[in-house]
C-alpha positions as CSV (number, residue, x, y, z in Angstrom):
1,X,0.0,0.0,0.0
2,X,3.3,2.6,0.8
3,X,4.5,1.8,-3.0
4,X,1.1,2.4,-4.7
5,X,0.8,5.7,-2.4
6,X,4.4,6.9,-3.4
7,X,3.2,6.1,-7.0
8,X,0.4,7.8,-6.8
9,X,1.7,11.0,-5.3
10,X,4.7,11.1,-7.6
11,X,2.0,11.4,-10.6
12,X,-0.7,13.4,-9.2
13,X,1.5,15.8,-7.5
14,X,1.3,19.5,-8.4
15,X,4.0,20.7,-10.7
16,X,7.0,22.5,-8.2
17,X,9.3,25.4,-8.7
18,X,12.7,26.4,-7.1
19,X,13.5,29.4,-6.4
20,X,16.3,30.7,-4.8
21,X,15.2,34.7,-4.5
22,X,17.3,36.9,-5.5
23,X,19.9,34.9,-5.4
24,X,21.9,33.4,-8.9
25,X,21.8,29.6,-9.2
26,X,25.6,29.6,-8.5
27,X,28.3,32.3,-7.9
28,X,29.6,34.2,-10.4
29,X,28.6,34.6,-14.2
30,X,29.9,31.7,-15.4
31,X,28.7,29.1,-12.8
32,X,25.1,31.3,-12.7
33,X,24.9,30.2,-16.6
34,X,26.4,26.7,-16.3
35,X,23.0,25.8,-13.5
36,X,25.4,26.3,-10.3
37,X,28.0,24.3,-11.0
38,X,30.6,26.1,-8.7
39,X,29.8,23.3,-6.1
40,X,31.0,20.7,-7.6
41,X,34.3,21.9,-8.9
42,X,34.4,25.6,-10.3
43,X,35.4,27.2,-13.5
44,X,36.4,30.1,-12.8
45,X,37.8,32.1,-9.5
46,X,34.7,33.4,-8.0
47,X,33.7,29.8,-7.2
48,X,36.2,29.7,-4.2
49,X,32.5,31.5,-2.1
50,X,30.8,28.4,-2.7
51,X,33.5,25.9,-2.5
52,X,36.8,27.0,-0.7
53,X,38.9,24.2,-1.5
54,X,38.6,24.9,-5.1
55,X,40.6,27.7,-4.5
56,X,44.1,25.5,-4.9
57,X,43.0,24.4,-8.1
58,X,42.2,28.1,-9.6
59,X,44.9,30.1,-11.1
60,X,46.5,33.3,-9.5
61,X,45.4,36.5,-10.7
62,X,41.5,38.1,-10.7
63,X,38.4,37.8,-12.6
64,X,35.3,40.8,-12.7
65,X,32.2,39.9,-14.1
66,X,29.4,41.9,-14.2
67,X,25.3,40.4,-15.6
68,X,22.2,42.4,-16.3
69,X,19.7,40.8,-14.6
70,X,16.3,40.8,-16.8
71,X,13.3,41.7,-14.1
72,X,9.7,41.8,-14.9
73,X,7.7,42.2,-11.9
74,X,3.3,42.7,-11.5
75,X,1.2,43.7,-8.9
76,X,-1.7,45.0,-8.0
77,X,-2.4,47.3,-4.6
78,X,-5.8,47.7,-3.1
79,X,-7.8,47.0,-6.5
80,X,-7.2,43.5,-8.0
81,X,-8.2,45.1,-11.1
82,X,-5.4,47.6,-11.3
83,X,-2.2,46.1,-12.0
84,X,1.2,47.7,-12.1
85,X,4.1,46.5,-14.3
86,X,8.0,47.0,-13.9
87,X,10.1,46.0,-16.3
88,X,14.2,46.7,-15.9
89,X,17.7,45.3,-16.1
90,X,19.6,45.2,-12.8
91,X,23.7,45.0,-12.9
92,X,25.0,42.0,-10.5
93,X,28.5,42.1,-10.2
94,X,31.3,40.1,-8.8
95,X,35.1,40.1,-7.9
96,X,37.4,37.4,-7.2
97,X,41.2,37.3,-6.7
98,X,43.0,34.3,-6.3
99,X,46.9,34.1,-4.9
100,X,49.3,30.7,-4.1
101,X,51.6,31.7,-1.2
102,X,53.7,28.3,-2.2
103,X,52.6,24.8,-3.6
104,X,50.2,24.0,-1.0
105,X,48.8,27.4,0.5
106,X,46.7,28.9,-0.6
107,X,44.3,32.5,-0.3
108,X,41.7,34.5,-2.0
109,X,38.9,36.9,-2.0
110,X,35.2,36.7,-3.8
111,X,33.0,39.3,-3.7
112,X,29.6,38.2,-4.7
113,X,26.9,40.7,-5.7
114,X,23.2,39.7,-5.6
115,X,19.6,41.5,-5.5
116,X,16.6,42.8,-7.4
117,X,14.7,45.8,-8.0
118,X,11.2,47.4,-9.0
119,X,9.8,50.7,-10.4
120,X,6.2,51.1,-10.9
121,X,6.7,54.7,-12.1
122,X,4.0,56.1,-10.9
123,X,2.0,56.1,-7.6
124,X,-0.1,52.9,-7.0
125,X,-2.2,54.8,-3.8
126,X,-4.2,56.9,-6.7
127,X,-2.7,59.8,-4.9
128,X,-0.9,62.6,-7.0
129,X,0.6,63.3,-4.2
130,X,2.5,59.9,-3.2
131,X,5.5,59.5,-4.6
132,X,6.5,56.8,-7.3
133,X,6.3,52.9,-6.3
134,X,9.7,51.5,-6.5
135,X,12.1,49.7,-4.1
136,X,15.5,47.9,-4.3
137,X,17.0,45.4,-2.5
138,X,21.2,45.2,-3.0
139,X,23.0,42.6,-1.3
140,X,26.9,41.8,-1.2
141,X,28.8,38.8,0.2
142,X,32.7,39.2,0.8
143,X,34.6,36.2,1.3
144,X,37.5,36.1,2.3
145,X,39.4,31.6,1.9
146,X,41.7,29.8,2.5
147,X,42.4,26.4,0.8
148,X,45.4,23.9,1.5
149,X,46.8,21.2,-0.9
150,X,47.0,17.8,0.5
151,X,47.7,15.8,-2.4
152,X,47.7,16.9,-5.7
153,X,44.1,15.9,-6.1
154,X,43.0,16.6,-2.6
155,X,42.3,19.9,-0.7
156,X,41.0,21.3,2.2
157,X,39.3,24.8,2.4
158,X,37.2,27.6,4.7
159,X,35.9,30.8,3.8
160,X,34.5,33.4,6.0
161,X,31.0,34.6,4.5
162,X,30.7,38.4,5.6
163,X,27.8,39.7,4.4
164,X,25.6,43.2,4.1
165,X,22.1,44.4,2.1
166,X,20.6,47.5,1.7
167,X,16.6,47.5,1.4
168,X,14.8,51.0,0.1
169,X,11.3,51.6,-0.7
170,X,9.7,54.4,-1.8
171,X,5.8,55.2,-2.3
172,X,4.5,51.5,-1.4
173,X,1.6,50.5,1.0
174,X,2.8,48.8,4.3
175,X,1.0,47.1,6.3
176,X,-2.8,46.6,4.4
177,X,-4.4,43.1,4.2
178,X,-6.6,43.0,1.2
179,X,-7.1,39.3,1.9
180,X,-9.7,39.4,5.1
């Protein structure tokens, strides 16, 4: 009967999504468009955030990348009937440098940008008054790693994640439940 159930679930199930926010499916450009694959074993120096001990394995020297990130956002405020689009291109950056102190030591730094942003451009109270809907949300991870060699196919890694985000909003409705 726990088979046929499994069975059962698995094909009436409801389709499901990831989503990972505002976050890139991997860090960096180049992992982002390869599906994340920085975990595993990186391509290029800013996966040493995801996985430290790829950093023995990168070569010295430093990588900037920079994507537009494609946003289309709708909403509606107060009247269901109303909506509001926002369509724009947000910049997500990244910085990684990558040194070898000696055969087996090794350092680096990856600064990870991340984030979204909308602008209704105009006011969605009715209002003439109210400024323009629009907020942003920038966030930045700074990691500082560490990696030592073992063997040559082995290696051993940490990274401190520091991280910060700045949220602003301007002309939106806080705090009204439509839904009662």
């Amino acid at each position: 009967m726990k088979k046929i159930s499994m069975i059962a679930l698995c094909i009436v199930s409801p389709a499901l999504y990831a989503y990972n926010g505002t976050l890139l499916t991997g860090t960096g450009q180049i992992s982002s468009g390869m599906g994340g694959v920085s975990y595993g074993g990186g391509v290029d120096r800013s996966s040493i955030a995801d996985n430290p001990a790829n950093l023995s394995y990168q070569p010295s020297g430093g990588d900037i990348q920079l994507s537009l990130l494609n946003i289309h956002s709708k909403a509606s405020f107060l009247d269901p009937n109303h909506v509001y689009k926002s369509k724009q291109y947000v910049p997500v950056p990244s910085l990684s440098v990558v040194q070898h102190a000696d055969d087996k030591l090794n350092y680096g730094l990856a600064i990870v940008g991340s984030g979204t942003s909308v602008d209704y451009r105009g006011s969605v109270t009715g209002s003439s008054k109210n400024a323009t809907a629009k907020d942003n949300l920038a966030m930045a991870t700074i990691n500082p790693t560490l990696s030592y060699k073992i063997k040559p196919n082995l290696s051993v890694g940490a990274a401190l994640h520091l991280g910060t985000q700045q949220f602003r909003a301007k002309g939106v409705i806080v705090g009204i439940d439509t839904d009662q």
